[in-house]
KESERO-705618 format. One line per field, with one value per residue (C-alpha): x, y, z; residue in one letter. Coordinates in pm, whole numbers. Layout:
// KESERO-705618
c1	c(X  ...)
c2	c(Y  ...)
c3	c(Z  ...)
code	c(a  ...)
END
This chain:
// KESERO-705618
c1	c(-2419  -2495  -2651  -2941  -3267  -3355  -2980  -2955  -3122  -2888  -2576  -2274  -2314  -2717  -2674  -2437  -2704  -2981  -2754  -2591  -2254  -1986  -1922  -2335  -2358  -2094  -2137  -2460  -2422  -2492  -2275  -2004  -1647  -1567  -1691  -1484  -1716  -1719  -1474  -1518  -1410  -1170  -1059  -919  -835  -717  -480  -266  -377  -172  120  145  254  579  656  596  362  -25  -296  -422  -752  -761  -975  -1352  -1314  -1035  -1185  -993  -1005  -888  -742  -624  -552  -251  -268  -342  53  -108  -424  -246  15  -237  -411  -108  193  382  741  567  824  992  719  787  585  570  603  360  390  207  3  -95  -340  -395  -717  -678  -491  -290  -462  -521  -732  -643  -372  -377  -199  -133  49  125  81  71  195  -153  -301  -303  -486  -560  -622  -717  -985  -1254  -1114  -853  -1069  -1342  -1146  -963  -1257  -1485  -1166  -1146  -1507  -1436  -1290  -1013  -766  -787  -833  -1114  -1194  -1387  -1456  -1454  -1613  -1576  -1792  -1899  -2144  -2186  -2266  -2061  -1728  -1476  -1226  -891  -833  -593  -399  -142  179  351  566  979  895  673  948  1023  626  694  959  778  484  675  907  1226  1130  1058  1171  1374  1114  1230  1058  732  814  548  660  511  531  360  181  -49  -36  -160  -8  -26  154  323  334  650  619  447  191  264  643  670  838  559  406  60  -62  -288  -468  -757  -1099  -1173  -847  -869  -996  -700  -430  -573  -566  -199  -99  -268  -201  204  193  97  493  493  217  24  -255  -538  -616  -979  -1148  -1042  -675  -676  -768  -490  -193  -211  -131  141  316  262  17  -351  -565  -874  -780  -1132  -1045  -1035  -1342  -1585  -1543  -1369  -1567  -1284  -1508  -1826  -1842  -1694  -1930  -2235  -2122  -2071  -2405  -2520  -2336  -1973  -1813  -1749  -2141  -2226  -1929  -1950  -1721  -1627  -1412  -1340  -1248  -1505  -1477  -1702  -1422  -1445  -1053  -940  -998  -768  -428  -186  76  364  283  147  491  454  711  932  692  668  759  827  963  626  235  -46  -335  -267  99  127  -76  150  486  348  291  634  790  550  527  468  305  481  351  333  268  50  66  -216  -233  -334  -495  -660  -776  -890  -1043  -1295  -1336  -1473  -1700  -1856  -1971  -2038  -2093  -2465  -2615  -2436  -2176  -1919  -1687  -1701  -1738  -1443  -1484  -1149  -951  -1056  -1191  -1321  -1681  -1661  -1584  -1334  -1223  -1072  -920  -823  -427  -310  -46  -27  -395  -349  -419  -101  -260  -514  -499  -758  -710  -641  -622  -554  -179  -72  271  294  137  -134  -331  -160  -340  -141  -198  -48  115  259  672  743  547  614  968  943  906  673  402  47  -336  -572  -935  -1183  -1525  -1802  -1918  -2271  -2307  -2501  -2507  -2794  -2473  -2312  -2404  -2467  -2106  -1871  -1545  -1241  -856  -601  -250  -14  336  473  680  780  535  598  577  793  1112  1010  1247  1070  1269  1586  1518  1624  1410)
c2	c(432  361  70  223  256  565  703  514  778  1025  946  1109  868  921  1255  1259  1036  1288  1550  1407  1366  1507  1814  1892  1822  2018  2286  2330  2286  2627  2579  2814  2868  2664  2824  2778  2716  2877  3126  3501  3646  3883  3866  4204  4227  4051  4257  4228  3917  3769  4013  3874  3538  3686  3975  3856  3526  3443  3171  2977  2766  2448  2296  2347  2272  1966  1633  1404  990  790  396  118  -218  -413  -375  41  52  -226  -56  245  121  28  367  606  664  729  551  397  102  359  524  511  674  1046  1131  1269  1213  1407  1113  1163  917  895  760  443  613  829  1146  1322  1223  1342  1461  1472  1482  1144  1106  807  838  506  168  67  387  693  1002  1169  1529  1762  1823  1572  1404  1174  1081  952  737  539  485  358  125  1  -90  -296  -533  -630  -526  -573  -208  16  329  609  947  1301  1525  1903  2163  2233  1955  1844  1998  1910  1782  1672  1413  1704  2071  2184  2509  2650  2898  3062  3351  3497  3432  3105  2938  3210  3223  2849  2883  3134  2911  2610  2775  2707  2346  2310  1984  1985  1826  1838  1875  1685  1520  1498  1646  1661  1932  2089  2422  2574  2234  2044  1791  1911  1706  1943  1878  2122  2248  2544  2739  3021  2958  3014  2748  2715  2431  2273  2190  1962  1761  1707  1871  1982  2153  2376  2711  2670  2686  2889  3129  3031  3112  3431  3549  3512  3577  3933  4026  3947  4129  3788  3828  3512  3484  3462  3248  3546  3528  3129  3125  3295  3023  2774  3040  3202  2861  2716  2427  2363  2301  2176  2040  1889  1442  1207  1023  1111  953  613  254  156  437  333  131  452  708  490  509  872  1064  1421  1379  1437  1701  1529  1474  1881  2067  2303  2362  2676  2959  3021  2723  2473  2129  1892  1633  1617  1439  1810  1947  1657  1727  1470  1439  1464  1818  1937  1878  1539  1365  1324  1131  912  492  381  36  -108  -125  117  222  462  376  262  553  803  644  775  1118  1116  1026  1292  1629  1880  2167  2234  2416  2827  3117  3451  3770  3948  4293  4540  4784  4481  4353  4713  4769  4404  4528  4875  4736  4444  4737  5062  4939  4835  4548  4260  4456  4443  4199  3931  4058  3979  3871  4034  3861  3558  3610  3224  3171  2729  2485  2319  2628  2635  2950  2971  3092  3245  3271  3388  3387  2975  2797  2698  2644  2658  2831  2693  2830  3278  3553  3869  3885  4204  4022  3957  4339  4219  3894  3564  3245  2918  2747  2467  2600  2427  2392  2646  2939  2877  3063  3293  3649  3566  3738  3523  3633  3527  3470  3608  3512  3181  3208  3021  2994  2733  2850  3096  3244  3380  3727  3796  3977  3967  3757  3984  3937  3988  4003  3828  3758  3413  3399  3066  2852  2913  3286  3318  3072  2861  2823  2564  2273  2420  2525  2915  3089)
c3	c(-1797  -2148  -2059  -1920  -2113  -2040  -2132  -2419  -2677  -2502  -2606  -2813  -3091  -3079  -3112  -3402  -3566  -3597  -3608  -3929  -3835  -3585  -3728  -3784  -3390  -3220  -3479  -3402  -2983  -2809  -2518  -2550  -2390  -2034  -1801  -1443  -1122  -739  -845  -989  -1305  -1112  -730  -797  -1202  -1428  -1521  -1218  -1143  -1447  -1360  -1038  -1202  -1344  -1174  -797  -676  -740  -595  -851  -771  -939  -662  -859  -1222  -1260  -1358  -1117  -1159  -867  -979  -752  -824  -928  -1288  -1310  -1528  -1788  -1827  -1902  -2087  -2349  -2356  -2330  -2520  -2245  -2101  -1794  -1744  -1478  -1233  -847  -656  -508  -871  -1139  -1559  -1837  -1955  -2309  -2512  -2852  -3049  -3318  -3590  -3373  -3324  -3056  -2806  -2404  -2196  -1793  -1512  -1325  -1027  -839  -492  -358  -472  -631  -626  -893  -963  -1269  -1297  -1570  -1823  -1858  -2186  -2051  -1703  -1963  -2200  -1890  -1694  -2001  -2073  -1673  -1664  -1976  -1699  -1895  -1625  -1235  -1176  -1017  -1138  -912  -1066  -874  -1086  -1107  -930  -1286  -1302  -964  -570  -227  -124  -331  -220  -227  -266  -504  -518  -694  -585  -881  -972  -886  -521  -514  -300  -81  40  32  321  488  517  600  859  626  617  214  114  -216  -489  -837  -1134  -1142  -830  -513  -201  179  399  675  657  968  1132  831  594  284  -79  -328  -695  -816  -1179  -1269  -1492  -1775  -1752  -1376  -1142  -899  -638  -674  -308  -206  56  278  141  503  493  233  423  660  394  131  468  556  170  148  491  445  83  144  187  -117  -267  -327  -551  -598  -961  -1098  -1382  -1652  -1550  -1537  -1867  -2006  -1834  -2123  -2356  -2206  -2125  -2429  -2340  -2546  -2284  -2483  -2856  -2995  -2889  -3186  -3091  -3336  -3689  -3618  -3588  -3362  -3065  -3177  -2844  -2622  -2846  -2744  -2349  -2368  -2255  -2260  -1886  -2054  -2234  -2574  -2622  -2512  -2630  -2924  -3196  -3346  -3562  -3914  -3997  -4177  -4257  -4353  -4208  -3870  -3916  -4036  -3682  -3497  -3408  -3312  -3010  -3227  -3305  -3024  -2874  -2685  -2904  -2594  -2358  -2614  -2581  -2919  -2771  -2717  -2839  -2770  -2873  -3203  -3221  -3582  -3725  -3434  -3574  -3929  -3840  -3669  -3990  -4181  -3952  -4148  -3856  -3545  -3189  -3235  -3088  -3278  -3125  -3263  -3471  -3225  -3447  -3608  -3306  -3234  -3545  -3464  -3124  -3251  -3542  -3275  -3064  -3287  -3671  -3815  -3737  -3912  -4069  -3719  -3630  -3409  -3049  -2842  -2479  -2303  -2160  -2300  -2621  -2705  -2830  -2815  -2592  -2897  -3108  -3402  -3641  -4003  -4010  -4378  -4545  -4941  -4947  -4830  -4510  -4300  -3976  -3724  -3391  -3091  -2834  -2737  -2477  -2370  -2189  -2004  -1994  -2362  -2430  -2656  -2744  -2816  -2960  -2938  -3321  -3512  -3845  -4155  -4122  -4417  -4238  -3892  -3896  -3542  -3724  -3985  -4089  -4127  -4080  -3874  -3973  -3694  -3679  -3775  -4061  -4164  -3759  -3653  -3299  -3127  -2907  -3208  -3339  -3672  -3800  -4064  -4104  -3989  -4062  -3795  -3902  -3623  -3603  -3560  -3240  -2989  -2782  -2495  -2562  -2252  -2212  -1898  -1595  -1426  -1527  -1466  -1116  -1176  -901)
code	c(x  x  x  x  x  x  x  x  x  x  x  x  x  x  x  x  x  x  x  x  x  x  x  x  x  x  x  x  x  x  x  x  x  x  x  x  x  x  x  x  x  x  x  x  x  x  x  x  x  x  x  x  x  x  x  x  x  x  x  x  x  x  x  x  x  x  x  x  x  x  x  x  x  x  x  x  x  x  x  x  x  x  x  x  x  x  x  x  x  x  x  x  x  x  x  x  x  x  x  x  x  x  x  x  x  x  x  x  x  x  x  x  x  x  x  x  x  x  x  x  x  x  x  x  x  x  x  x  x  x  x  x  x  x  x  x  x  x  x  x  x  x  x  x  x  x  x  x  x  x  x  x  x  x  x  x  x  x  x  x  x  x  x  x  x  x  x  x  x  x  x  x  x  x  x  x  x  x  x  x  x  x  x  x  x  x  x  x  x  x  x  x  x  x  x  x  x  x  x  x  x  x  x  x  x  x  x  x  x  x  x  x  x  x  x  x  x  x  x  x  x  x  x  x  x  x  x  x  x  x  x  x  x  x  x  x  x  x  x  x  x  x  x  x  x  x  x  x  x  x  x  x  x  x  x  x  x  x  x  x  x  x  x  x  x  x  x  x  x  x  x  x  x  x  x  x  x  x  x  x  x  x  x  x  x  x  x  x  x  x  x  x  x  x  x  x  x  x  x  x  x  x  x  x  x  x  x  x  x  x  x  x  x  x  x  x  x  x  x  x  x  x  x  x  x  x  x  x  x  x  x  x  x  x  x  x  x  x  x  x  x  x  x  x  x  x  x  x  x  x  x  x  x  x  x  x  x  x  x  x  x  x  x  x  x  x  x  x  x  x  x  x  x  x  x  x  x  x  x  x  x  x  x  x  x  x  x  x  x  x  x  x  x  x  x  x  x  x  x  x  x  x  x  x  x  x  x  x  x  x  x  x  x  x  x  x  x  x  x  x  x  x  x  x  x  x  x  x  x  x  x  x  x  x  x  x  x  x  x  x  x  x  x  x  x  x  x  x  x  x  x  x  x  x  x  x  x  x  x  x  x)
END
């Protein structure tokens, strides 16, 4: 790709070039939050659209806006062995992993889904990040592995290779009986299942979204209309609702997952090579970066896996990419994983001034329910009148009665209960989508991430 000519002034590390560095570049980039493709805001509302999740069952679409990368060949576990942390000795197939990939030093740099369905053949699913960094690393041809991306909906038109839906809530697995006639297999956690469902195969990935045990289904592209039918057709005993792109948005909050830290690919000489592949075609080249928080460091706005709460998936008995400078920031955490519920008479108070105070003098306007301005966002969190944290990623949640934002705060403030402040707003905006306004505090209370204790791993229904 790179190697094109008439690419070649197009890419990421181009850009940064005559932009003047990383931070210059997506500071200044005027796309703004993710937008998610072929599906509306709102099937009904969002409001009872995220209710449905916990209080009764909801359709999630994943099949539009998920980056998927297909691999086959004989030597898929080496290739990724070098670019995730993860314990891959151990990975039969019909099962799925969170693989998680870190850049040189050990920040941050993707997470996906992979699952294994076939001896020599994987899939991984998710946002863009991780689909990138494996397939620039395949075509390296270090590794007897091919690499075949499926891009999103988002960036491309026609059929994609699978559809992908999910069924969530209290009574995901009784609509998963009903539509199986009583014939579910049992699939535990992060294990692939197959079942049949209005005469067609369909493969079942069980885990779940905001805290709910759910099943992600999938097969067939040419399939899709027939069970997204089946799904809502016996799902309306249960008062099935499909969610839209506004209720979507809010799942990584609730369930305690960042869905889009900024990847640690911009500042090292170690991705000069993958910065100079990457084109105005990806993500990391178009994607803006935003909030209070302003660095001239692009480093300051990493985060690492440690603290993000991969520590777990972790395989400290072997080499990867980034495991010396991971191993250090084991042995040195100082922020953990939180969640902020917001003020609401702050949050009111920004609302009101976006909408009704002069010109320049309001606060940041809030989009409801998700109020997120940059593709890569990141938000000042005080404490004493000093920084402790940064939170990157917000929402609205009927369930939670307010808005939550999931941040990463210093150890000594990150007690659940505590009082910090959030800073609203961009100051110095480089951006043309950004209003003129005024930087706004929001008090917010400290509280768990996941805001809601998950049952999907322990199989309570």
């Amino acid at each position: 790709m790179a190697g094109n000519g008439e690419n070649r002034a197009a890419t990421l590390q181009s850009l940064m070039n005559a932009a003047g560095g990383a931070v210059e570049l997506l500071r200044s980039a005027p796309l703004g939050r993710y937008v998610f493709p072929k599906i509306p805001p709102e099937f009904t509302n969002f409001r009872d659209e995220m209710r449905a999740w916990k209080q009764g069952v909801a359709m999630l679409e994943q099949s539009y806006h998920m980056c998927e990368l297909h691999l086959r060949g004989p030597q898929v576990i080496d290739l990724l062995s070098e670019l995730s942390v993860n314990k891959l000795a151990t990975f039969p197939t019909m099962r799925a992993k969170q693989l998680v990939m870190c850049g040189h030093d050990g920040h941050y740099l993707a997470d996906a889904i992979i699952f294994h369905e076939e001896d020599d053949f994987y899939r991984i699913v998710g946002a863009p990040f991780a689909s990138d960094w494996v397939q620039y690393n395949a075509g390296l041809g270090k590794y007897d592995v091919e690499a075949v991306i499926d891009l999103p909906l988002s960036v491309r038109d026609g059929d994609r290779d699978i559809y992908r839906l999910q069924v969530q809530g209290k009574h995901a697995l009784a609509l998963m009986e009903k539509l199986t006639n009583n014939n579910v297999p049992e699939i535990k956690f992060f294990h692939i299942g197959e079942m049949t469902i209005a005469g067609r195969k369909v493969r079942a990935l069980r885990h779940g979204m905001a805290g709910e045990p759910g099943f992600e289904l999938y097969g067939p592209w040419q399939d899709q209309n027939i069970i997204r039918g089946a799904i809502m057709e016996a799902g309306a005993e249960f008062g099935i609702r499909k969610a839209g792109a506004d209720a979507y948005s809010v799942t990584g909050i609730e369930s305690g997952w960042m869905p889009m830290p900024l990847p640690a690919i911009y500042h090292s000489e170690e991705m000069r090579p993958y910065r100079e592949w990457l084109t105005t075609n990806h993500l990391e080249t178009i994607g803006s970066l935003g909030g209070s928080f302003v660095s001239a460091d692009i480093r300051d706005y990493y985060v690492d896996p440690i603290e993000v709460g991969y520590g777990n998936v972790v395989d400290w008995s072997r080499e990867f990419i980034g495991r010396e400078g991971l191993e250090a920031k084991r042995n040195n955490k100082r922020r953990v994983k939180r969640s902020l519920l917001w003020n609401e008479d702050d949050v009111m108070d920004i609302i009101r001034s976006s909408m009704f105070a002069p010109e320049g003098e309001g606060g940041k306007y809030m989009n409801i329910p998700s109020p997120m301005h940059a593709t890569f966002e990141a938000d000042c969190v005080m404490s004493g009148g000093k920084l402790v944290g940064l939170s990157n990623w917000s929402g609205y949640s009927p369930n939670a009665g307010g808005f939550l934002s999931l941040a990463l705060v210093d150890i000594d403030s990150a007690e659940p209960g505590s009082e910090v402040t959030l800073l609203w707003g961009e100051p110095d905006s480089l951006r043309p989508s950004i209003e003129n306004h005024k930087l706004r505090e929001i008090r917010a209370t400290v509280a768990p991430a996941p805001y809601f204790e998950k049952v999907i791993k322990s199989g309570q229904q």
